[in-house]
N, C-alpha and C positions, 0 to 999 in steps of 0.2 A: 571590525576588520580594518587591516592599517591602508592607507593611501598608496596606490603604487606610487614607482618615482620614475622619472620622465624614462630609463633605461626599461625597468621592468612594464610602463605603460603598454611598448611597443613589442614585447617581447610574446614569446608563442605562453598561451598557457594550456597547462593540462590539469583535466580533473578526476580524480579517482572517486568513484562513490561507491561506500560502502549499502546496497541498495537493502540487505536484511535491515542492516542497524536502522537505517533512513528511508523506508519503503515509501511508495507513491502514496499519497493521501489519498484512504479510499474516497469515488466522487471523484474523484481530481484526473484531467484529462491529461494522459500521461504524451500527449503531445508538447505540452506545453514546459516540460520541466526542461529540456535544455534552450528553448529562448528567456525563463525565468534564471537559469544560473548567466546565462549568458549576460542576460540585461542586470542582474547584482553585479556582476564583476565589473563592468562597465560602467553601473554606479561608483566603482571605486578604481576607476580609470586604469581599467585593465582593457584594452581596446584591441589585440593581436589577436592570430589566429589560435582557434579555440578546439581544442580536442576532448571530449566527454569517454570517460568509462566508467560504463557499470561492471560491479564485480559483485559475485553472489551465486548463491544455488540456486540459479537460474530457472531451474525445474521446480522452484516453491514458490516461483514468480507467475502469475496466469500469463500465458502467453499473449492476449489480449494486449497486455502492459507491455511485455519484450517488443511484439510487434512495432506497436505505436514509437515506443524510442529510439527501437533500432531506422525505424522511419523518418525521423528527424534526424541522423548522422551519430545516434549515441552509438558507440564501439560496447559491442558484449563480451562480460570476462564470466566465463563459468568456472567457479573454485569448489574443488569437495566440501570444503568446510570455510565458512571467513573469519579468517583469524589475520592477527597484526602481522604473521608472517607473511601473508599471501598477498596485504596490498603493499607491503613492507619490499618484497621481491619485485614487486610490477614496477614501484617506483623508482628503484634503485636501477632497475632495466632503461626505464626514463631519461636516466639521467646519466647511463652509459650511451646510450642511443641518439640522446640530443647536446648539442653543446650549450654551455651558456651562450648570451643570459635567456632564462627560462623562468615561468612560475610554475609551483605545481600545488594545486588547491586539492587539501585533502577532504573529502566528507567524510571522515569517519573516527574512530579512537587514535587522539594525536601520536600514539605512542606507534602506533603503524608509519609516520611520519619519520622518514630516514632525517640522520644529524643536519643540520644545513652543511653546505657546501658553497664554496665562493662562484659567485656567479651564480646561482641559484635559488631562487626567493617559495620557500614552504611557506605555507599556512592554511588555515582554515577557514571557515564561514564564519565562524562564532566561539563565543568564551565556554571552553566544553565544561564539564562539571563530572570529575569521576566520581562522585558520589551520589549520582542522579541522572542515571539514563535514560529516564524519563521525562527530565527537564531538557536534556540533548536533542529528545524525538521531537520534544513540543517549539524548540528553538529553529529545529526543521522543518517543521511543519508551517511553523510564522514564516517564516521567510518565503518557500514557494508560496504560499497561499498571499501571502502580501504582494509578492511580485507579480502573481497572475493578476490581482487589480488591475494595474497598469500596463499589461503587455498590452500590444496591439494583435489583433485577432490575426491581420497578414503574417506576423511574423511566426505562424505556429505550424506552415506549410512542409509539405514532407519535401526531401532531398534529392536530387535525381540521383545523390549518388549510391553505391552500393555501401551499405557500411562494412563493416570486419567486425568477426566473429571467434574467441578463442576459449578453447579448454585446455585447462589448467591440469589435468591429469596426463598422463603421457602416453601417448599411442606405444603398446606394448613390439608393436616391431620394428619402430626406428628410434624411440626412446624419447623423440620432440613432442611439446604441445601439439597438439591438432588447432587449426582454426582454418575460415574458410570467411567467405564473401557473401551477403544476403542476409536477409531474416530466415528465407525458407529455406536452405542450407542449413544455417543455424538449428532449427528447427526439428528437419529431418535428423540430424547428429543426436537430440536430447532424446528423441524418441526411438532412438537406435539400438538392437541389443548389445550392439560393439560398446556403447557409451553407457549403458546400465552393468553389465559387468566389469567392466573397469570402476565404474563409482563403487560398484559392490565390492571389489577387490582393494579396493584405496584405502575405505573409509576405517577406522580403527573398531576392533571389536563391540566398543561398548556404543558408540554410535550407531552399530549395527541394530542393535537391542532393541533401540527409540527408533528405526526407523521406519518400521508398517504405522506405528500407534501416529507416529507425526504427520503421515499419509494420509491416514483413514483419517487425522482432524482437519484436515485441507482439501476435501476430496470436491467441498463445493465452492472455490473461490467465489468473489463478488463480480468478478468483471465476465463474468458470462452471460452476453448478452444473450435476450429473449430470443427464443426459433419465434416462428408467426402464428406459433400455435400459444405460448406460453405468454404474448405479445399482449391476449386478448383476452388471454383466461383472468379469474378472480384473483388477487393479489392478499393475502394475509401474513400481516405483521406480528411477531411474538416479541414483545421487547423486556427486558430484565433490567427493570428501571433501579434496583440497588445495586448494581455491576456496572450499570451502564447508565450512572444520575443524568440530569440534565445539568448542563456545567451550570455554574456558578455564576449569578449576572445576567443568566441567559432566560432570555423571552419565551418561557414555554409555552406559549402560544403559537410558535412556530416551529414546535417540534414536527408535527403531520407534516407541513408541507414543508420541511425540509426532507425526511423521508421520501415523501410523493414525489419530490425534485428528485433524490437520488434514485428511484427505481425509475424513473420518466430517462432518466439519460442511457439506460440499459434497456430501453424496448419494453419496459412491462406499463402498459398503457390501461389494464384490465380494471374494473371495479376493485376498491381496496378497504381495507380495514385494518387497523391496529386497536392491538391489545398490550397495553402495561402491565406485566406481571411483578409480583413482589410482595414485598410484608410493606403494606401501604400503611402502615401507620408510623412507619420511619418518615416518612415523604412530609413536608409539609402543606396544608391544607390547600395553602395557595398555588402551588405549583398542579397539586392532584385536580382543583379546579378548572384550572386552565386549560390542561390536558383534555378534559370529560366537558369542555365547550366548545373544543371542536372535532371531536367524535372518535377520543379514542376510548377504549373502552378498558374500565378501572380491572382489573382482576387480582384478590387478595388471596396472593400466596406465600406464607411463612419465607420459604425455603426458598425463594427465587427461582433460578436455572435450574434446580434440582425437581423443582414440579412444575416446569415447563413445561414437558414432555407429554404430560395429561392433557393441560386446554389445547396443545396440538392433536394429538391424536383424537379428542371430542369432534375437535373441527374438522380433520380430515373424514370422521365419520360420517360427517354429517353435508359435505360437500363432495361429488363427485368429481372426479378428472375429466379434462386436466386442470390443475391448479397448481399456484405458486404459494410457497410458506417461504418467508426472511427470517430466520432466526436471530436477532442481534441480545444472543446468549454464549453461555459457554456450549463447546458441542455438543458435552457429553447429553443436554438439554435436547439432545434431536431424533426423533423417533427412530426405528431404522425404516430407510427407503422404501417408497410403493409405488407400483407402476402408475404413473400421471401427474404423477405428485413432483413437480419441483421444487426441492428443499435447499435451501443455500446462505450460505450468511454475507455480513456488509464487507468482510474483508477475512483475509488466508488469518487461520492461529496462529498467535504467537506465543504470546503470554498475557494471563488476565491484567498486567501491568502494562504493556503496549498495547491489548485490545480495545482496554481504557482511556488510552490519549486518543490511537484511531479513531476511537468513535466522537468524540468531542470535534477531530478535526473534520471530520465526516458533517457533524449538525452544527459545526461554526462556519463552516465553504458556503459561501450564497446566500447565508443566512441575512447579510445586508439588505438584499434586494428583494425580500419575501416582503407582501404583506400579510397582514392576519387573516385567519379562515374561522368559521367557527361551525359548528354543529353541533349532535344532539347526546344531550347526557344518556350516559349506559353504564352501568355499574355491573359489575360481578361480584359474587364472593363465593369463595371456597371452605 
């Protein structure tokens, strides 16, 4: 990303982020994502006053995450759908609304990025790749995760001020966006039946179609923290180790307690246990022993995620409620609901192609300051 120059240094900058495209790193304390853009920019001596917006279907976001940044001063935009037009409209509003000199840093597909205009300094984080929105997510991913290294912990305190809050759909009887003041404001609008039939009424037919199925795969976000009942209870891990390798270069030896670090920052404190599912003869030996030395338990199944769903349901048999299962599978892997049974996975679906970087950036976060654990070999086979 280019230097500013001593004009644009001083100047106000805004940022639009596209929050579907470039979601919070599961694990990643979404306090912290506007002092991390903050302190990038300011590495590249962008020093004025800073305006953040998120844009997004805000209701596929856990509110957990909305909170947290609307608490830091991040502005919420709720859009039916994000497409280049919608952050393409907000920015061009920008730029009718403030004069030069201005920067306005995009997060998201540059093509959402209006022409330059004189006085006006566009750009982005990083060198995008349309031909790999994968390597877009994981460019994303490096940079907050890099930043947060070096944040200082004072700098991640909440705002006294009230942030702003906007829907992008239009109140059917004065024809304006709606938006308001608050998270819980905010909040109360998403959960409102004024705001679910207007989204129902917006969205275009075929959208409609995908829209229970998209639901019912996100019904257990990750960021729901433990009640005090769930805090204590037993904790078991289903993981779909050919969906979800262990990256590349990476210490499987610190797979466990990278996990045990990520359900420890959500309240689940209870006894734990993981299990590797997969056709373990893909895996190599070294990686499968590493794993089964510090006590996850091997379990060989052809089909992966698709025979999930068995050593859960064995396990739920065999352990009464209340209890926790983490599925870091596809959904379709997840038994249906039982009373006691907390089921949920590491992060909201999206596609087996993003739930693939997520979870990498999931077991790469902290992964520095782990040391090794070790425990006792258990093998399964199916």
């Amino acid at each position: 990303m280019k230097k500013a120059t001593p004009e644009e240094a001083r100047a106000v900058t805004f940022v639009f982020w596209d929050i579907k495209r470039f979601p919070v790193p599961p694990g990643f304390n979404a306090r912290r994502v506007r002092p991390c853009i903050k302190q990038f920019l300011e590495k590249h001596g962008y020093s004025g006053p800073l305006t953040i917006n998120a844009v997004g279907i805000l209701s596929d976001v856990h509110e957990d995450i909305l909170g947290a940044l609307s608490s830091t001063g991040i502005n919420l935009y709720f859009a039916s759908s994000v497409s280049c037009s919608s952050l393409l409209s907000l920015m061009f509003k920008c730029i009718d609304d403030n004069p030069p000199p201005a920067n306005i840093l995009g997060i998201c597909d540059p093509v959402a990025l209006p022409r330059p205009e004189s006085g006006y300094n566009l750009f982005g984080p990083f060198s995008y790749s349309y031909s790999s929105p994968e390597e877009n997510a994981i460019s994303w991913i490096s940079l907050i995760l890099a930043e947060s290294e070096t944040l200082e912990e004072d700098t991640c305190s909440e705002t006294d001020e009230s942030t702003s809050w906007f829907c992008l759909m239009r109140d059917p009887r004065t024809g304006d966006h709606l938006s308001g003041q608050g998270f819980e404001s905010f909040s109360r609008h998403l959960s409102s039946l004024e705001h679910e039939k207007e989204r129902f009424d917006y969205l275009p037919f075929e959208s409609l179609e995908n829209k229970d199925i998209a639901r019912e795969e996100d019904e257990n976000p990750p960021t729901i923290m433990a009640t005090p009942e769930e805090a204590v209870a037993v904790t078991s891990v289903f993981w779909d180790i050919n969906t979800f390798p262990v990256p590349p270069g990476f210490d499987a030896h610190l797979v466990s307690l990278c996990i045990k670090r990520f359900l420890d920052k959500y309240g689940y404190s209870g006894p734990l246990t993981i299990t590797a599912v997969g056709h373990l003869s893909h895996i190599p030996d070294c990686i499968l022993r590493a794993l089964s030395s510090t006590g996850i338990t091997l379990c060989d199944a052809p089909r992966g995620s698709k025979d999930i769903k068995s050593p859960m349901s064995q396990w739920i048999s065999k352990n009464p409620p209340p209890a926790n299962i983490l599925g870091i599978c596809n959904p379709i892997g997840f038994p249906p609901p039982q009373s006691g049974y907390n089921l949920f996975r590491p992060y909201s679906y999206s596609s087996p192609q993003q739930d693939a970087i997520l979870w990498e950036s999931l077991i790469l976060a902290d992964s520095g300051t782990l040391e090794e654990d070790t425990g006792i070999l258990s093998v399964t086979h199916r």
